[in-house]
C-alpha positions, 0 to 999 in steps of 0.5 A: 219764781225761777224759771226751772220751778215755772217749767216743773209747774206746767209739766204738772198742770199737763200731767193734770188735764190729762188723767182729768181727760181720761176720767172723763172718757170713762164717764162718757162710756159708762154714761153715754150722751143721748139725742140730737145735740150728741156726737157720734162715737165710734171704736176704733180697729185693732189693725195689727190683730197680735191676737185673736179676732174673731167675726162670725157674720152670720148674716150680712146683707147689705144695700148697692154699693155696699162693701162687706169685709172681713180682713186681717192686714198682716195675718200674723194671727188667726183670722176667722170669718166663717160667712154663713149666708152673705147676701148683696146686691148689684154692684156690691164686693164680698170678700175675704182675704188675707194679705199676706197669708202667713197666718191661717185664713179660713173662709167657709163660705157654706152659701154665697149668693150674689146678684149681677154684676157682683164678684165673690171673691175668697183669695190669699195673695201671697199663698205662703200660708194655708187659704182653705175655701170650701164653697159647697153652694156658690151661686152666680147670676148672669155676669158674676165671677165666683173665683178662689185662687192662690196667685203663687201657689207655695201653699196648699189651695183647696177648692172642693166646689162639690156643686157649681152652678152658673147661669149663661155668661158667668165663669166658675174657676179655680187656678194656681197661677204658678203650681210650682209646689202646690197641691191643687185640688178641684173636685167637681163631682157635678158641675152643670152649666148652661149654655156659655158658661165655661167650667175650668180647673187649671195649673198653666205651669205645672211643673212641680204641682199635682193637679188632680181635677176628678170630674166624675159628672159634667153635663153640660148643655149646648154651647158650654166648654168643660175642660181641666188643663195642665198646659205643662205636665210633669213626668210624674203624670200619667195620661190616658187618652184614646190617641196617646203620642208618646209610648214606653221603649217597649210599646207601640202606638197601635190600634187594638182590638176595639180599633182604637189608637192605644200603647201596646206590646207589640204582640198585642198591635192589629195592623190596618188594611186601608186599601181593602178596608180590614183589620188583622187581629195580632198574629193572625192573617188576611187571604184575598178574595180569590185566595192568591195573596196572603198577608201577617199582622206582626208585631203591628207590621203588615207582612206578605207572602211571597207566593200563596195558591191553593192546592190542586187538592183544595178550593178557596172558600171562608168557613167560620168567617176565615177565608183561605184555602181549604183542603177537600175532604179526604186530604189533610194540610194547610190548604197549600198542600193538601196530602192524605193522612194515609192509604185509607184517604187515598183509597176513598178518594178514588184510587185502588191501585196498590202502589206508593202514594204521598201521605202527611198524617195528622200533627206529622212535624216534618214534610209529606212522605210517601208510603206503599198503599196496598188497595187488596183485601178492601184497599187503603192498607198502610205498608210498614214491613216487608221482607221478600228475598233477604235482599236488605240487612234488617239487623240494624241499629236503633237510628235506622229502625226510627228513620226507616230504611229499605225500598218502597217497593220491595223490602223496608221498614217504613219507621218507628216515628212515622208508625207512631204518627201513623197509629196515633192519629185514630184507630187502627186495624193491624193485618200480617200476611205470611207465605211459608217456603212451600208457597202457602199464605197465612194471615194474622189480623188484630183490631188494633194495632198502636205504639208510644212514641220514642220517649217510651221506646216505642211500646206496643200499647195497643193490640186488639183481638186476633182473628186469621189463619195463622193458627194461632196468636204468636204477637200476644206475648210481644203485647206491652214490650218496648222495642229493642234493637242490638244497641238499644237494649229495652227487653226484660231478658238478662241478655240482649235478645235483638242481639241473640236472635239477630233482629229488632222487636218488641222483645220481652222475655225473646220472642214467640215472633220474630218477623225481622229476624236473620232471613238468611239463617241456617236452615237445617231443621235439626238445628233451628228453633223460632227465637233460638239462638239461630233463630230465623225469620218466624211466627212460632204458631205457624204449621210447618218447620220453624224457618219456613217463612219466605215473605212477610207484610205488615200494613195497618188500616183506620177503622171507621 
């Protein structure tokens, strides 16, 4: 026999015992040995897991020292272990891991209980992948470690340990050792410890992550530490905290309202007084004891006055828990400088001789003036007019009628803004006196007497009921009429009666008045007609020609 012949033989008697033997281990499945003389037999892993494999190990209990696994050495596939109740001993690993992670590796571990000095362990080396770990009961006793982690953290980790109770010594932890792209999320929404066991969430880098840790319960007994720590916040981060360290550009880092450490606009900061143990409130003041220095929270910055003492008319006392010097009854102003709102204060304070006195009535924007005070016919009256000899020109424009003009103690118009103020912070009595050339006095009284200001061209908007000797009511028909002077021109004439009848008044169709009128008028009677066009200073109702009025005073006083 040649040798090829001798060579093709053998390949066939192997080719023989070889299906032979496969016919055999078919047998021995179909037939399998029984007793004691048998040999054990086993299925071998399928360790490459291309396809789907599946374990559910609804309860695996094992002895110490025992180990109890579930894994996928390439995770190419899906690998699902869903430990329903796995039990150990000391000493014993539960585990489920994926090694690369590239596939998904779900581990539902809805009870995991473990004795001392075991370790229950869920984790995704790699982390490229998705490792969902829901522990919703994790149980430790003393000594055990209960951990998922993802030691990279490219993927998605998520934890929601809902209850995570540990005994004394044990450590419950959930971390992304990288969090450069990761999404960690730990929401422990009650997370009871006893004393020495230590509950954290942590992201030690931080930089790209959100680590969001809502702890909506932690209570913890003595000696426990909670904590949720991100040791290098992203910009992206918001922080609250009673002491915050950095603010927006607009904002400060002041106290509040509630005295605690806060960002704040600045019109909103308190200031501190540390030397006299007080707070300002935003925009408010400080007055000392003794009402000799004053301070100003603004903007958060404690400023001083220069110089602040209490008027001679004011005393330094708190009313409504503000200290600061107070103005006495009878005076009006800020306490440092305390005026009367008018004659009538002046006259109830003490002083009954007619003369001019300082007033500031009640949201006058300018400085205290001074007025005549007329303290006859009851005192406290008010002067705004009067006429004496025709000493001082009255046909005037309209600046010089708001201002006012002429002396105090002779003949003047105190001023259309003034008079405004005047009326306009109470009620007001109005009284006319009038002497005729023969010597005669006259009086008109009206109990109220008020006028708009300058937007409304200072209208008569208040005239109460006539009372006098002046016969008859010769204001009236003024009732209600705007001012007018000759370059202001507010009558409902077709002329301009301030410029036919050489005054200034409340004109409407002319006058029935015309208390500043020309004082030095023709006086020939034939000739002179009240509010004609040679009209005089006149009140038309008076006995008498026309042009016999020598001297007139208008003064108002507050009614009580």
């Amino acid at each position: 026999m040649t040798k090829t012949k001798m060579l093709q033989s053998l390949l066939l008697l192997i080719f023989l015992d070889v299906v032979q033997a496969g016919k055999l281990c078919d047998f021995a499945k179909k037939f399998p040995c029984k007793g004691k003389h048998c040999l054990s037999y086993e299925e071998e892993d399928d360790t490459t897991m291309k396809s789907t494999s599946s374990s559910p190990n609804e309860a695996l209990s094992s002895s110490p020292g025992n180990t109890v696994s579930s894994s996928d050495t390439t995770g190419q596939g899906t690998s699902s272990s869903p430990n329903e109740a796995l039990s150990s001993s000391p000493g014993n690993t539960v585990s489920s891991s994926d090694n690369t992670g590239q596939g998904t590796s779900s581990s539902p571990n809805e009870a995991l209980s473990s004795s001392p000095g075991n370790t229950v362990s869920s984790s995704d080396t790699i982390g490229q992948g998705t490792s969902s770990s829901p522990n919703e009961a994790l149980s430790s006793s003393p000594g055990n470690t209960v951990s998922s982690s993802d030691t990279t953290g490219q993927g998605t980790s998520s934890s929601p340990n809902e209850a995570l109770s540990s005994l004394p010594g044990s450590t419950v932890s959930s971390d992304d050792t990288i969090g450069q792209q990761s999404t960690s999320s730990t929401p422990n929404e009650a997370l009871p410890s006893l004393p020495g066991s230590t509950v954290s969430s942590d992201d030690p880098i931080g930089q790209q992550s959100t680590s969001s840790t809502p702890n909506e319960a932690l209570p913890s007994l003595p000696g426990s530490t909670v904590s949720s720590d991100d040791t290098s916040p992203s910009p992206s981060d918001t922080t609250v905290s009673p002491s915050p360290t950095v603010c927006q550009l607009d904002e400060l880092r002041c106290y509040n309202e509630d005295h605690q450490m806060v960002c704040s606009a600045p019109e909103n900061c308190t200031c501190q007084l540390t030397s006299v143990n007080a707070s300002i409130s935003a925009g408010g003041f400080y007055v000392n004891s003794n009402c000799t220095k004053r301070a100003h929270c603004i903007n958060g910055n404690v400023t001083w006055d220069g110089e602040y003492n209490c008027s001679p008319n004011a005393q330094c006392e708190e009313q409504s828990n503000v200290r600061q010097c107070y103005c006495k009854a009878g005076y009006h102003g800020d306490g440092q400088t305390c005026e009367f709102p008018d004659c009538k204060g002046v006259n109830d304070s003490g002083h009954i001789t007619s003369g001019i006195y300082t007033i500031k009535p009640t949201n006058w924007p300018g400085p205290p003036f001074t007025v005549y005070c007329n303290m006859t016919d009851g005192g406290g009256w008010t002067v705004f007019q009067r006429r004496v000899n025709g000493s001082v020109d009255f046909y005037r424009n309209w600046l010089s009628y708001k201002e006012g003009f002429g002396e105090l103690d002779h003949e003047f118009w105190l001023g259309n803004d003034k008079l405004y103020y005047l009326t306009n912070q109470g009620n007001y009595t109005l009284r006319i006196d009038l002497v005729d050339r023969a010597g005669n006095p006259y009086y008109a009284e009206y109990d109220l007497f008020r006028i708009n200001d300058e937007n409304d061209n200072y209208r008569l908007s208040g005239l109460g009921t006539f009372n006098g000797t002046a016969v008859g009511d010769s204001l009236r028909s003024h009732y209600k009429r705007e001012f007018s002077t000759y370059d202001r021109d507010n009558d409902v004439n077709a002329n301009n009666c301030a410029e036919t009848r050489h005054g200034a008044w409340w004109y409407g169709y002319c006058c029935h008045s015309n208390l500043n009128g020309n004082y030095h008028a023709n006086l020939v009677p034939a000739t002179v007609v009240c509010c004609g066009e040679e009209s005089t200073v006149c009140w038309k109702s008076l006995p008498g020609p026309d042009h016999n009025i020598q001297y007139t005073e208008m003064k108002i006083r507050e009614i009580l």
